[in-house]
The first five atom37 places (N, CA, C, CB, O) and aatype in JSON, in Angstrom:
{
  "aatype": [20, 20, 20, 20, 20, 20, 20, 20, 20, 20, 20, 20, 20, 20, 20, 20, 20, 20, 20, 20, 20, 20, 20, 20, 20, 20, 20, 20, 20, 20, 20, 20, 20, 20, 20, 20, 20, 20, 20, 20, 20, 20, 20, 20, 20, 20, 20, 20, 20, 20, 20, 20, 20, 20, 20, 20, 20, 20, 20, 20, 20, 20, 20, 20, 20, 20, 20, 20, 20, 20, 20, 20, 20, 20, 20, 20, 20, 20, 20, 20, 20, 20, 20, 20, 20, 20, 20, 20, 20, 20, 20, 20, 20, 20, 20, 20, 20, 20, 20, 20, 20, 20, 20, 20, 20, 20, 20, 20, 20, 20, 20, 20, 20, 20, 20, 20, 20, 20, 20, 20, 20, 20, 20, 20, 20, 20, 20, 20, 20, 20, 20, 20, 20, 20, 20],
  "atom_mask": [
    [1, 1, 1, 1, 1],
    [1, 1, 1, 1, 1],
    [1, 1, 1, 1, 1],
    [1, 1, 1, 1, 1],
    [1, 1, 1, 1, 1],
    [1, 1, 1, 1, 1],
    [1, 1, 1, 1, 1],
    [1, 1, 1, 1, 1],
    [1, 1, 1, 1, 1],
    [1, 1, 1, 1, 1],
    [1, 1, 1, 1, 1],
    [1, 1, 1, 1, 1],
    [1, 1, 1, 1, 1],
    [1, 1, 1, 1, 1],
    [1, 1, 1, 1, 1],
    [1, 1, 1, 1, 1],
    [1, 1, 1, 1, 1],
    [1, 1, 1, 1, 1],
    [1, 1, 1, 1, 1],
    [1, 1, 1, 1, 1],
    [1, 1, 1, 1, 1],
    [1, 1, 1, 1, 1],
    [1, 1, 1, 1, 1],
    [1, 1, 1, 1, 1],
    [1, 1, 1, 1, 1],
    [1, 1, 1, 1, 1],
    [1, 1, 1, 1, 1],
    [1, 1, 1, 1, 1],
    [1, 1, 1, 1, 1],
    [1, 1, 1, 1, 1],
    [1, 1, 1, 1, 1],
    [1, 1, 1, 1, 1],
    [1, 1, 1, 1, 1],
    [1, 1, 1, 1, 1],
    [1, 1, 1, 1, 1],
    [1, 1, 1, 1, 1],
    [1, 1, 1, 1, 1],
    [1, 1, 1, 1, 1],
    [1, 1, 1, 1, 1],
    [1, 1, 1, 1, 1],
    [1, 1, 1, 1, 1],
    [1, 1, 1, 1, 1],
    [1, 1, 1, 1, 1],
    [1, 1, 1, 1, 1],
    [1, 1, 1, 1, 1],
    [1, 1, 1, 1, 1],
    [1, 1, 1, 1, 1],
    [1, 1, 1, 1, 1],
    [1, 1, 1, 1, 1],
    [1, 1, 1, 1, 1],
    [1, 1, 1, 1, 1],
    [1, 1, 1, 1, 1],
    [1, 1, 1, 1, 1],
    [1, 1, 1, 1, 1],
    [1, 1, 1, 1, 1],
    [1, 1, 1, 1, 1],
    [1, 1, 1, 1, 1],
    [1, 1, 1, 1, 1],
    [1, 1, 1, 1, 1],
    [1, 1, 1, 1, 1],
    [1, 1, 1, 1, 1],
    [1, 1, 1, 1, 1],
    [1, 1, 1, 1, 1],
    [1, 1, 1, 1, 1],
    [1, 1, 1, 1, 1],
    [1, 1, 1, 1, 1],
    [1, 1, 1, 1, 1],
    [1, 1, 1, 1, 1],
    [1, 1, 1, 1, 1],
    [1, 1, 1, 1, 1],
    [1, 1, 1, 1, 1],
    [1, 1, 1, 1, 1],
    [1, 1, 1, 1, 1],
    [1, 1, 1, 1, 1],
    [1, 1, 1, 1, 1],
    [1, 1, 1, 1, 1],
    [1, 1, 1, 1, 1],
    [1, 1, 1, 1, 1],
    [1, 1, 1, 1, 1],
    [1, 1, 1, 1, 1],
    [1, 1, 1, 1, 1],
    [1, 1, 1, 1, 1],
    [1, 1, 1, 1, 1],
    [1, 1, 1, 1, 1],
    [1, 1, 1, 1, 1],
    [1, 1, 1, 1, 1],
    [1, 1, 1, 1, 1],
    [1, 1, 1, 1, 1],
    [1, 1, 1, 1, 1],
    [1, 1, 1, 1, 1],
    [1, 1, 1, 1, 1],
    [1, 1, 1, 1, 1],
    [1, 1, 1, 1, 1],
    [1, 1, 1, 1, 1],
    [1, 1, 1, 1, 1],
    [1, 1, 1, 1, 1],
    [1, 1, 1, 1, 1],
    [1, 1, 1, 1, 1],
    [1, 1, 1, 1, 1],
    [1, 1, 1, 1, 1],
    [1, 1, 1, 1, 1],
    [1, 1, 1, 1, 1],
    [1, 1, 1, 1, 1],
    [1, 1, 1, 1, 1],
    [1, 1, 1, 1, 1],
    [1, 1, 1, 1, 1],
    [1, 1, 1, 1, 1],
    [1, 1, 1, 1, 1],
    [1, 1, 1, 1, 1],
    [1, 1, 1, 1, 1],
    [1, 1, 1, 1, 1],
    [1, 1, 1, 1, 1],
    [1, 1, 1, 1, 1],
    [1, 1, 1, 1, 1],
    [1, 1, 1, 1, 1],
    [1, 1, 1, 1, 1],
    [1, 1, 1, 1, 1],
    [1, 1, 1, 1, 1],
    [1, 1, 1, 1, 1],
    [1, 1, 1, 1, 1],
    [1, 1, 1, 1, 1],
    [1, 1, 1, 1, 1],
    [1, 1, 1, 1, 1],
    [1, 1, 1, 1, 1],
    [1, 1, 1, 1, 1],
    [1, 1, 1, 1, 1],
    [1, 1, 1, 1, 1],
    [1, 1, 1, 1, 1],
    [1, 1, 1, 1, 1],
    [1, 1, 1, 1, 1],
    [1, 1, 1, 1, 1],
    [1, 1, 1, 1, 1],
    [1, 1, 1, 1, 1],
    [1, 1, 1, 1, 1],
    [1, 1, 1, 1, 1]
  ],
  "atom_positions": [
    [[24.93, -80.59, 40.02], [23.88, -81.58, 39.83], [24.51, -82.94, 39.54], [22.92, -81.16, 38.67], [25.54, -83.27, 40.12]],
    [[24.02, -83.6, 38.81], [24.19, -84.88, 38.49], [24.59, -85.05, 37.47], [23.34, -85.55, 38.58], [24.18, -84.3, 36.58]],
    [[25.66, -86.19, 37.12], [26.28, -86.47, 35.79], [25.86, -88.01, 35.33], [27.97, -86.28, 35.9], [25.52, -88.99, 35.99]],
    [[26.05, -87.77, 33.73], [25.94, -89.05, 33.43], [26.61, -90.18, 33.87], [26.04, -89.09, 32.45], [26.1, -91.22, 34.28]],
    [[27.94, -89.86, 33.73], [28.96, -90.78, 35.14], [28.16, -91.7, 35.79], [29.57, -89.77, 36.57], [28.12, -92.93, 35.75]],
    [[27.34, -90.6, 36.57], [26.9, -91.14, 38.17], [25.25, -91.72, 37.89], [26.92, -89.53, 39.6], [24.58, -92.18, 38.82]],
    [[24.78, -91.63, 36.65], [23.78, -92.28, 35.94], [23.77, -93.44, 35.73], [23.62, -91.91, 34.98], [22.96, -94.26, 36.17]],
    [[25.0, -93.7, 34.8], [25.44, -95.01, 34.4], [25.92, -95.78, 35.42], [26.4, -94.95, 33.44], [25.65, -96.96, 35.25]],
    [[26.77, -95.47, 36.82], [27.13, -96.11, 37.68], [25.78, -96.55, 38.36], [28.09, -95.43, 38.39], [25.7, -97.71, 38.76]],
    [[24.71, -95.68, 38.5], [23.2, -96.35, 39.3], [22.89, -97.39, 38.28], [21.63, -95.13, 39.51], [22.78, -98.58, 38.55]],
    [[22.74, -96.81, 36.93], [21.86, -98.08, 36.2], [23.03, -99.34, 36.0], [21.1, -97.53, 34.38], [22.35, -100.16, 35.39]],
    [[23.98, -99.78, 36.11], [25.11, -100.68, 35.62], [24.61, -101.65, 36.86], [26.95, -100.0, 35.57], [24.78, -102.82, 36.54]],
    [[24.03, -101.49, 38.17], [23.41, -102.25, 39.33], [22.04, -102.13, 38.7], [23.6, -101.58, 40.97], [21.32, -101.85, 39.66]],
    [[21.38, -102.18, 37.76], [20.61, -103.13, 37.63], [20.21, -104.2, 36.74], [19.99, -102.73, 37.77], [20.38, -104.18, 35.52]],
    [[19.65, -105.15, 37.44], [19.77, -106.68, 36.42], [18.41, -106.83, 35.94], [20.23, -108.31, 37.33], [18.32, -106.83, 34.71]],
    [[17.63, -106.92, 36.39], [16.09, -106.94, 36.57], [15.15, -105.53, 36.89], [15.87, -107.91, 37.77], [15.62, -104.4, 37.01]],
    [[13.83, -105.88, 36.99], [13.05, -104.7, 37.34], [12.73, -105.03, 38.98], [11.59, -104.54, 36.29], [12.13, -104.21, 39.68]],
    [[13.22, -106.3, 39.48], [12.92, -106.18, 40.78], [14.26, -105.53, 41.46], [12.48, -107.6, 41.34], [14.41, -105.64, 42.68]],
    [[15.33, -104.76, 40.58], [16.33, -104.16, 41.52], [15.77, -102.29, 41.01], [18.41, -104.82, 41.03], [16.37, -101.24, 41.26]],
    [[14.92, -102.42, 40.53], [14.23, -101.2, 40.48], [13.99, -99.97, 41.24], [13.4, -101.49, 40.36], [14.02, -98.79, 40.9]],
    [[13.63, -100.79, 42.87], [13.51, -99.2, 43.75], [14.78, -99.37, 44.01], [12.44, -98.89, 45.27], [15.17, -98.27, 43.62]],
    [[15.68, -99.88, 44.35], [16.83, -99.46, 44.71], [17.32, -98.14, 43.65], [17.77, -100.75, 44.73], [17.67, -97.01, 43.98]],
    [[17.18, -98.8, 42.08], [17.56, -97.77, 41.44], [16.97, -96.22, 41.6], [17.42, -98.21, 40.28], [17.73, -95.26, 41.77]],
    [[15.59, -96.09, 41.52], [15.09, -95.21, 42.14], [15.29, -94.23, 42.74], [14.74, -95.49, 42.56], [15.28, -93.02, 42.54]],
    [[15.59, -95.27, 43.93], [16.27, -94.33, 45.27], [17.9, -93.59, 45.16], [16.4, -95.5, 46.69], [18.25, -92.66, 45.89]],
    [[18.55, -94.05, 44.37], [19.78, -93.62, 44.04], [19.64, -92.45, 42.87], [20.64, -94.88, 43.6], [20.36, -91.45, 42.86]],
    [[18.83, -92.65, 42.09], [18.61, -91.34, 41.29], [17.68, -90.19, 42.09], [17.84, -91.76, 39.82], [17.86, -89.11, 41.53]],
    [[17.18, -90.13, 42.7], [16.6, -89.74, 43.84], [17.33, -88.58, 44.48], [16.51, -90.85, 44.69], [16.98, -87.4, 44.49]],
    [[18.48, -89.19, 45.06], [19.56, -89.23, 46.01], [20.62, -88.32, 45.05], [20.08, -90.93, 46.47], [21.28, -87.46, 45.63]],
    [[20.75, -88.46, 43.95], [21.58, -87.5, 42.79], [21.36, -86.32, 42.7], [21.42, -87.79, 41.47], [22.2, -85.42, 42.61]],
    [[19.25, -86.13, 42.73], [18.93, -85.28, 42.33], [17.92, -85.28, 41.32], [19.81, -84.84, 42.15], [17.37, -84.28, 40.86]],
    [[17.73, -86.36, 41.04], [17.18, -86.19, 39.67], [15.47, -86.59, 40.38], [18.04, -87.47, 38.22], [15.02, -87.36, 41.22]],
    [[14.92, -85.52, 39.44], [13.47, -85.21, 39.83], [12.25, -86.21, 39.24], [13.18, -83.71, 39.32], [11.17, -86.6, 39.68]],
    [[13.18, -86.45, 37.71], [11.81, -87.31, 36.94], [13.18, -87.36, 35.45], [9.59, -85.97, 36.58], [14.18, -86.73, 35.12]],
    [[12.45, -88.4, 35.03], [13.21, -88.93, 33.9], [12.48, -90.17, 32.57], [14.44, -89.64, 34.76], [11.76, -91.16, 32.62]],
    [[13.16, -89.39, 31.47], [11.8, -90.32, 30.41], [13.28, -90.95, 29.92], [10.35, -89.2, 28.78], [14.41, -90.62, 30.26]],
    [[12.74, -92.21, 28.79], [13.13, -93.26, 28.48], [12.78, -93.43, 27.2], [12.78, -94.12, 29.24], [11.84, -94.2, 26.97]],
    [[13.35, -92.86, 26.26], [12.67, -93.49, 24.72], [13.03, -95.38, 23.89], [13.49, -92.16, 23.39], [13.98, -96.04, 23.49]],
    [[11.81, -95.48, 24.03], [12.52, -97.1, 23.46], [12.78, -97.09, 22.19], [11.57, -98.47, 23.58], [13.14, -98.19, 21.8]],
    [[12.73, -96.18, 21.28], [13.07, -96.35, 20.06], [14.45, -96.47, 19.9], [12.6, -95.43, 19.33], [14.95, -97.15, 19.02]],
    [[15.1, -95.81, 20.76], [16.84, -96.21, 20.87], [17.3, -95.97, 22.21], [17.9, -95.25, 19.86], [18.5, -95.71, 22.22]],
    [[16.73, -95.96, 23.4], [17.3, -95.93, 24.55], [17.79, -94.73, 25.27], [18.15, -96.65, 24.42], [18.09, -94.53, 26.44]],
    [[17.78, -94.16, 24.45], [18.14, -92.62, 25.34], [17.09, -92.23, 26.05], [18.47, -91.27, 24.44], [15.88, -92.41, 25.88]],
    [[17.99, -91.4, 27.27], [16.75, -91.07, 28.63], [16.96, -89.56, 28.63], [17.12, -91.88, 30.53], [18.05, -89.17, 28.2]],
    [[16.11, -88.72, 29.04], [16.45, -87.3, 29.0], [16.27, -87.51, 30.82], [15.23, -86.04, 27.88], [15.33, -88.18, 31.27]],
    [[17.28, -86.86, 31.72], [16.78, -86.22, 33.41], [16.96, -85.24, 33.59], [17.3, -86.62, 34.62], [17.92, -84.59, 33.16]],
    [[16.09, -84.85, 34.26], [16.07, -83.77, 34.98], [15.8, -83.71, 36.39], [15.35, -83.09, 34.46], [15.24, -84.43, 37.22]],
    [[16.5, -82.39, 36.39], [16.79, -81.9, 38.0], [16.33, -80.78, 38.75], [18.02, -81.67, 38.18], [15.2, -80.52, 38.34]],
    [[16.63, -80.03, 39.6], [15.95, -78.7, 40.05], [16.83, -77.98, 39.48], [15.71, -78.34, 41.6], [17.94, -78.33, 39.09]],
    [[16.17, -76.59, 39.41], [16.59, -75.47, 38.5], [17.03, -75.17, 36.92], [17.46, -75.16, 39.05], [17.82, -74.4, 36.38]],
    [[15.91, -76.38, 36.42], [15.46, -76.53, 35.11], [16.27, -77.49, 34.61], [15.45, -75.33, 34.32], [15.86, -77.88, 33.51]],
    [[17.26, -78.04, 34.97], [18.68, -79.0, 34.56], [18.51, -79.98, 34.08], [19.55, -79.45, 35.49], [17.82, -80.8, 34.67]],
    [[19.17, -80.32, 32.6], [18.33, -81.38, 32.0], [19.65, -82.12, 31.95], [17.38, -81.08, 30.5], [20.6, -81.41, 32.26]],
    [[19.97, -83.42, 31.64], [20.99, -84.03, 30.89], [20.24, -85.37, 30.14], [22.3, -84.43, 31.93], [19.52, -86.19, 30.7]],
    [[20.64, -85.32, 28.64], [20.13, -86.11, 27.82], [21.25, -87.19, 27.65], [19.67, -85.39, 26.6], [22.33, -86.79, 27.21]],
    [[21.15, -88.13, 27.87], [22.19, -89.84, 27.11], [21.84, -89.79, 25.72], [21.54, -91.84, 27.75], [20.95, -89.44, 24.95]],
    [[23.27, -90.44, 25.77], [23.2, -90.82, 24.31], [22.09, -92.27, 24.23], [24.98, -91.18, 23.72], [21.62, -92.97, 25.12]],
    [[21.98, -92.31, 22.91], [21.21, -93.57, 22.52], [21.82, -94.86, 22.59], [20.79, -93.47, 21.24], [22.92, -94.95, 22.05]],
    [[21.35, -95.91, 23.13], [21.34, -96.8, 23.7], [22.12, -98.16, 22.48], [19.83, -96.81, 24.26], [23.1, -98.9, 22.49]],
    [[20.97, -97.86, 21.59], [21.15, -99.17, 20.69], [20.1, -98.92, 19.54], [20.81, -100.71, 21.58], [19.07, -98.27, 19.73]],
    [[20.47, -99.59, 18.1], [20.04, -99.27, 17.22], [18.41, -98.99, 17.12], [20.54, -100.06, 16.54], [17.77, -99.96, 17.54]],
    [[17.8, -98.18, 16.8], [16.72, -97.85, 16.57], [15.61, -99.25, 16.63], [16.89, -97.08, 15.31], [15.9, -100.29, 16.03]],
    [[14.42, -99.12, 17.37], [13.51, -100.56, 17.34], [12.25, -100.01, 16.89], [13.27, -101.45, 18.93], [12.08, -98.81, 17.14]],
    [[11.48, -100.51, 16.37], [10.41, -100.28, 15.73], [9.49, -100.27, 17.44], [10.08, -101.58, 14.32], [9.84, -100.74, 18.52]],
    [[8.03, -99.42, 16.99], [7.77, -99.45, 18.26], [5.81, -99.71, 17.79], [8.48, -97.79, 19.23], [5.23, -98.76, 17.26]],
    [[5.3, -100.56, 17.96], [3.85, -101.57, 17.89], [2.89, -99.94, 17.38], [3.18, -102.63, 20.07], [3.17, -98.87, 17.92]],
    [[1.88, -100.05, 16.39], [0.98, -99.2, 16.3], [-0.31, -99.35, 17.44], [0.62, -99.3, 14.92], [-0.9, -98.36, 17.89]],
    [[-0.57, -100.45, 17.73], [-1.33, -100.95, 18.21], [-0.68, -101.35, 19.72], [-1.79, -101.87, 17.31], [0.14, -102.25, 19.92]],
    [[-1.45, -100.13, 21.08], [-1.49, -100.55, 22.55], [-1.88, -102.14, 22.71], [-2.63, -99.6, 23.35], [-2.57, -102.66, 21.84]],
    [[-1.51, -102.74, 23.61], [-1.85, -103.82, 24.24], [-1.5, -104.05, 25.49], [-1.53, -104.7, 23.64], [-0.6, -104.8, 25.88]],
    [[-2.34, -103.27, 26.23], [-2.68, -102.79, 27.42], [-2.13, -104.12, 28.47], [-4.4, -102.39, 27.43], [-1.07, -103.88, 29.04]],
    [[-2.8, -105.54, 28.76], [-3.2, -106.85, 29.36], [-1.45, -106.97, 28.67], [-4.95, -107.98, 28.7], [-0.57, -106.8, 29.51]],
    [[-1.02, -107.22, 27.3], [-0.12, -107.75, 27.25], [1.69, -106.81, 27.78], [-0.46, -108.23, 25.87], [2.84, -107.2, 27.62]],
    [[1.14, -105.51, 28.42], [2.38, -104.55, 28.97], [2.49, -105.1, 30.71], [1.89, -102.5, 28.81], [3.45, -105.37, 31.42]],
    [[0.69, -105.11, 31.0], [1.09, -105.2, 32.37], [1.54, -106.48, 32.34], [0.06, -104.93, 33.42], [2.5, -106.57, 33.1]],
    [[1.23, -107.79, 31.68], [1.77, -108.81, 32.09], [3.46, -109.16, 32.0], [1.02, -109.63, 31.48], [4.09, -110.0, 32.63]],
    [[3.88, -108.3, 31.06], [5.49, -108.07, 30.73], [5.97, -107.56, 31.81], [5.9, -107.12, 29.54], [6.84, -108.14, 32.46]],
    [[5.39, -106.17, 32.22], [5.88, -105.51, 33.17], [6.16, -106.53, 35.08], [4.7, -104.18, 33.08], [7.09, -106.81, 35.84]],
    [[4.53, -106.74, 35.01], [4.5, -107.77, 36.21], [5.92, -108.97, 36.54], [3.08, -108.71, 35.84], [6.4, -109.1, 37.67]],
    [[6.53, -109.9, 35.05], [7.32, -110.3, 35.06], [8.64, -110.06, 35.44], [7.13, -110.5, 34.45], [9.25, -110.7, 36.29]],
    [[9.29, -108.68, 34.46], [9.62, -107.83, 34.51], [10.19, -107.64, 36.12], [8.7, -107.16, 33.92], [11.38, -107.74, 36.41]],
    [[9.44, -107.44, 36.79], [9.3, -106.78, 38.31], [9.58, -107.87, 38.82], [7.91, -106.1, 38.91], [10.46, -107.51, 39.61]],
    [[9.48, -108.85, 38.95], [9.55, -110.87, 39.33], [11.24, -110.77, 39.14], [8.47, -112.45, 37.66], [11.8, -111.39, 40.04]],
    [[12.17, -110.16, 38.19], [13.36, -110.65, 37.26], [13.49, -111.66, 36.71], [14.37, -110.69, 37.71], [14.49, -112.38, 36.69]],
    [[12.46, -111.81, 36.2], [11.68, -112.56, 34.68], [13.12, -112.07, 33.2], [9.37, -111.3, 34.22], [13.88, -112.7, 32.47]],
    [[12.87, -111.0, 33.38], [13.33, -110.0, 31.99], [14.5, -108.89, 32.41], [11.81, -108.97, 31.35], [14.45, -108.23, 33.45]],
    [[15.3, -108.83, 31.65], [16.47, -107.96, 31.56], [15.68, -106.66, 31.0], [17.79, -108.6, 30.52], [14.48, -106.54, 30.73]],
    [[16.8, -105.65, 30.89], [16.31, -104.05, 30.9], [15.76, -104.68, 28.91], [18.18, -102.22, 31.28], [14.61, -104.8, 28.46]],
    [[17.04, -104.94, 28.23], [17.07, -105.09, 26.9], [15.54, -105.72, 26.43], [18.37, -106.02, 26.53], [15.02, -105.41, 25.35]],
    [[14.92, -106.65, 27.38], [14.35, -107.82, 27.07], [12.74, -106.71, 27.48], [14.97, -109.5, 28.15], [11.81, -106.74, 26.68]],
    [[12.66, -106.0, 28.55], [11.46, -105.58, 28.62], [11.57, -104.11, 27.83], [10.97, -105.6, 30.13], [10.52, -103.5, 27.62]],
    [[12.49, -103.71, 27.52], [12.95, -102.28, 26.15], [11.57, -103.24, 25.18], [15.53, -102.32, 25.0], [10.38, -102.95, 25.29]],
    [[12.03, -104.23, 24.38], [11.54, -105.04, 23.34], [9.8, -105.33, 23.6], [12.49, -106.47, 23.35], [8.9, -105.19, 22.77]],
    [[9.7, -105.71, 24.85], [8.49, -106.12, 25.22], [7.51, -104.64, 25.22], [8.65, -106.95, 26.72], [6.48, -104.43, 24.57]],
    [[7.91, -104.12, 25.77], [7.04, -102.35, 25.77], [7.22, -101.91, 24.31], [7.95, -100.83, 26.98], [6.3, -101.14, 24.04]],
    [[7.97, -102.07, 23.36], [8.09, -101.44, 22.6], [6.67, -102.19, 21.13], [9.8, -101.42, 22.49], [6.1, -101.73, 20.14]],
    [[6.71, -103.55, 21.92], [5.72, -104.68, 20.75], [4.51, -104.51, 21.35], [6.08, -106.58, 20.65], [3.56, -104.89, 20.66]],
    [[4.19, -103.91, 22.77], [2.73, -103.08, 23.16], [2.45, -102.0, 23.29], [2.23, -103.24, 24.1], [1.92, -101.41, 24.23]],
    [[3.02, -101.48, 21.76], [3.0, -99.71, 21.82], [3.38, -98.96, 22.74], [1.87, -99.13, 21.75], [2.46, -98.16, 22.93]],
    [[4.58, -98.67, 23.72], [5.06, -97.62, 24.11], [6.37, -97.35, 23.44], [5.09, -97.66, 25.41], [7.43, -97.93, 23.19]],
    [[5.68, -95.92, 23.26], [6.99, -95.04, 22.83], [8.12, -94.92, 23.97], [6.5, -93.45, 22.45], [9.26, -95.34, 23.77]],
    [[7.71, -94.25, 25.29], [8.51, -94.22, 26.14], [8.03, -94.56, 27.68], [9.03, -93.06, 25.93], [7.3, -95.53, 27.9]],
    [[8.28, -94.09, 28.26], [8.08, -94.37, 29.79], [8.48, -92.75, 30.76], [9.37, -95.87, 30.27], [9.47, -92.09, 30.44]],
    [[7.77, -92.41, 31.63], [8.39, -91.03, 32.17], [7.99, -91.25, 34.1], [7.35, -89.3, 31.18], [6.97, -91.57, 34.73]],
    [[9.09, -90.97, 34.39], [9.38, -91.9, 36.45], [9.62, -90.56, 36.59], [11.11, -93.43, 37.19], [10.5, -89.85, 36.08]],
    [[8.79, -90.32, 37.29], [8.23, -89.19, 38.44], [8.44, -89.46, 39.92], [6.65, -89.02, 38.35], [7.57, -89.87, 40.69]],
    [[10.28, -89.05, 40.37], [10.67, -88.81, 41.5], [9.6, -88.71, 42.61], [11.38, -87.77, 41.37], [9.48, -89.54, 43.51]],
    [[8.92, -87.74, 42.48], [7.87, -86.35, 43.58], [6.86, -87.62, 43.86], [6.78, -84.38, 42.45], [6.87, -88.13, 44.98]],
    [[5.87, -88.21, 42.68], [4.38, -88.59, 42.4], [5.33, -90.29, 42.85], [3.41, -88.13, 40.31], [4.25, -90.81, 43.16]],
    [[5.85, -90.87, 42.98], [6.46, -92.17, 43.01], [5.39, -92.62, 41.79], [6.44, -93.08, 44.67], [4.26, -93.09, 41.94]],
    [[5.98, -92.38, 40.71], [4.79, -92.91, 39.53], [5.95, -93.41, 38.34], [3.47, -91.31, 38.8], [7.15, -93.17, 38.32]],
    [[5.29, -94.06, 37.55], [6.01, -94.66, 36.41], [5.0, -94.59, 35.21], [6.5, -96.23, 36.75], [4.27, -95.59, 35.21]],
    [[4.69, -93.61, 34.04], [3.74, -93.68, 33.52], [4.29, -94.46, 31.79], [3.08, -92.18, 33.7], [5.47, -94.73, 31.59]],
    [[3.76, -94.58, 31.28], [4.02, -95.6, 29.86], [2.84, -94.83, 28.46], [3.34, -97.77, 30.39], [1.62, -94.93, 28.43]],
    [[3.53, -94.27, 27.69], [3.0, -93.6, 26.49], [2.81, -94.08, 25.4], [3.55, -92.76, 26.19], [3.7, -94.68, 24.79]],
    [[1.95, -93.97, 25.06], [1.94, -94.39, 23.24], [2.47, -94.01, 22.38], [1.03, -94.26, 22.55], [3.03, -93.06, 22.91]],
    [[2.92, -93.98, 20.9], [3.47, -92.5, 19.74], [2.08, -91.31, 19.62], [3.84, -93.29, 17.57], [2.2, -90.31, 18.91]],
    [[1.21, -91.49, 20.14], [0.44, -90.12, 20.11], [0.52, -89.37, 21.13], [-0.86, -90.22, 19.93], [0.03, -88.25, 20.94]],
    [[1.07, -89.6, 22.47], [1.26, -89.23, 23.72], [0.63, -89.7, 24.49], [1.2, -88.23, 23.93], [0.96, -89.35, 25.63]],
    [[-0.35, -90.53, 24.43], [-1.42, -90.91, 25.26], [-0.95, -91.46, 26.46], [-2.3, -91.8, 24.64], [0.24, -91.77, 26.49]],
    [[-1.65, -91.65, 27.47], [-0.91, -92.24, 29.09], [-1.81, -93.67, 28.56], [-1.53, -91.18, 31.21], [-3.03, -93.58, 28.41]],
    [[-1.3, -94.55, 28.39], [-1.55, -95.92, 28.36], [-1.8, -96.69, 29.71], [-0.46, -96.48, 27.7], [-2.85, -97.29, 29.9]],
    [[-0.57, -96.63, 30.83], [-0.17, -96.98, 32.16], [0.22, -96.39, 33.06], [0.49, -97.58, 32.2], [1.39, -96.02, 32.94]],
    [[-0.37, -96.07, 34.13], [0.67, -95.55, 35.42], [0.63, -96.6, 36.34], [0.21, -94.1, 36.28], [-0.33, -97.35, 36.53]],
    [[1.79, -96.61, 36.94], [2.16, -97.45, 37.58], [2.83, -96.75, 38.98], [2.96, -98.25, 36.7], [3.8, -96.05, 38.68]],
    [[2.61, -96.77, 40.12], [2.59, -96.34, 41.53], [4.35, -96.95, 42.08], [0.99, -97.24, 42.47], [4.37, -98.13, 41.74]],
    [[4.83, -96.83, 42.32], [6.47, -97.15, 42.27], [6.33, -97.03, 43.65], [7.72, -96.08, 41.42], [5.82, -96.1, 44.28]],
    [[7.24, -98.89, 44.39], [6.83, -99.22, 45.74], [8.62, -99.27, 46.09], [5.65, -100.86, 45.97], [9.48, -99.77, 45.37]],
    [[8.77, -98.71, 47.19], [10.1, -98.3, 47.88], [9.93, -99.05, 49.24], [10.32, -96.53, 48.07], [9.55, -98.33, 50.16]],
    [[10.14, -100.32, 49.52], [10.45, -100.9, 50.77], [10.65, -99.72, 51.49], [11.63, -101.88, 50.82], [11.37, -98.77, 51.19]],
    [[9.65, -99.95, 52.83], [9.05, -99.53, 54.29], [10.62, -98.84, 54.54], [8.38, -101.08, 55.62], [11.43, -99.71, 54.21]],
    [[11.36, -97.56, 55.01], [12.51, -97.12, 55.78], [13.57, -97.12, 54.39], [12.93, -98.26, 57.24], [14.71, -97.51, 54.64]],
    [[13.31, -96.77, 53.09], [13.72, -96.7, 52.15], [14.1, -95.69, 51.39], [13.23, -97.18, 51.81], [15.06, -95.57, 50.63]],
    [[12.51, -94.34, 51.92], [12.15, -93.17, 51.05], [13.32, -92.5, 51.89], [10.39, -92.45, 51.04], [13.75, -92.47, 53.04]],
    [[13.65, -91.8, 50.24], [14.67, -90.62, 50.14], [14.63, -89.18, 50.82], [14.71, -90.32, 48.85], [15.54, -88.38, 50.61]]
  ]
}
């Protein structure tokens, strides 16, 4: 399967959220099926076929994460975000001050969904792969 190695070498190419499907498509291409993102310190758990998980270490010191969703103020971060408005660090901070706990990218569904600390689905977001792209 896939190693963190070859994790860190996909994510180290990206600057922005508009180099996003590329990333995508390279985790994709590894193997990896779907993958969550905790913003409280950055660690991502992936997984793969035949139950295969590999968890990262944590990212960076622990961030407090908003009690209170703010729905208008994620998509407009995110929207930016996607522009390369915002660095990974910079929209970590921004999702984390409109209540998401984490984020979970669904290979299969091309989806990107965004959680609250109660679990709730706050956002899904439809993940767009330039036309002659898909894996």
């Amino acid at each position: 399967m896939f190693t963190e190695a070859q994790i860190k070498a996909a994510h180290s190419k990206v600057k922005s959220g508009a180099d996003f499907p590329a990333y995508f498509q390279e985790l994709k291409k590894l193997g990896v099926t779907c993958y969550e993102t905790f913003l409280k310190d950055g660690h991502s758990m992936y997984h793969g076929k035949n139950n295969f998980e590999l968890t990262t270490a944590p990212k960076f010191e622990d961030i407090s994460i908003a009690d209170d969703v703010k729905v208008n103020q994620l998509k407009t971060d995110i929207a930016n975000h996607q522009q390369g408005k915002s660095n990974y660090l910079e929209i970590i901070s921004q999702c984390a001050a409109s209540g998401v706990e984490k984020w979970a990218v669904c290979m299969t569904a091309m989806t990107c969904t965004y959680f609250d600390k109660s679990g709730n689905k706050i956002l899904i977001e439809e993940i767009l792969v330039p036309k002659g792209e898909y894996a």
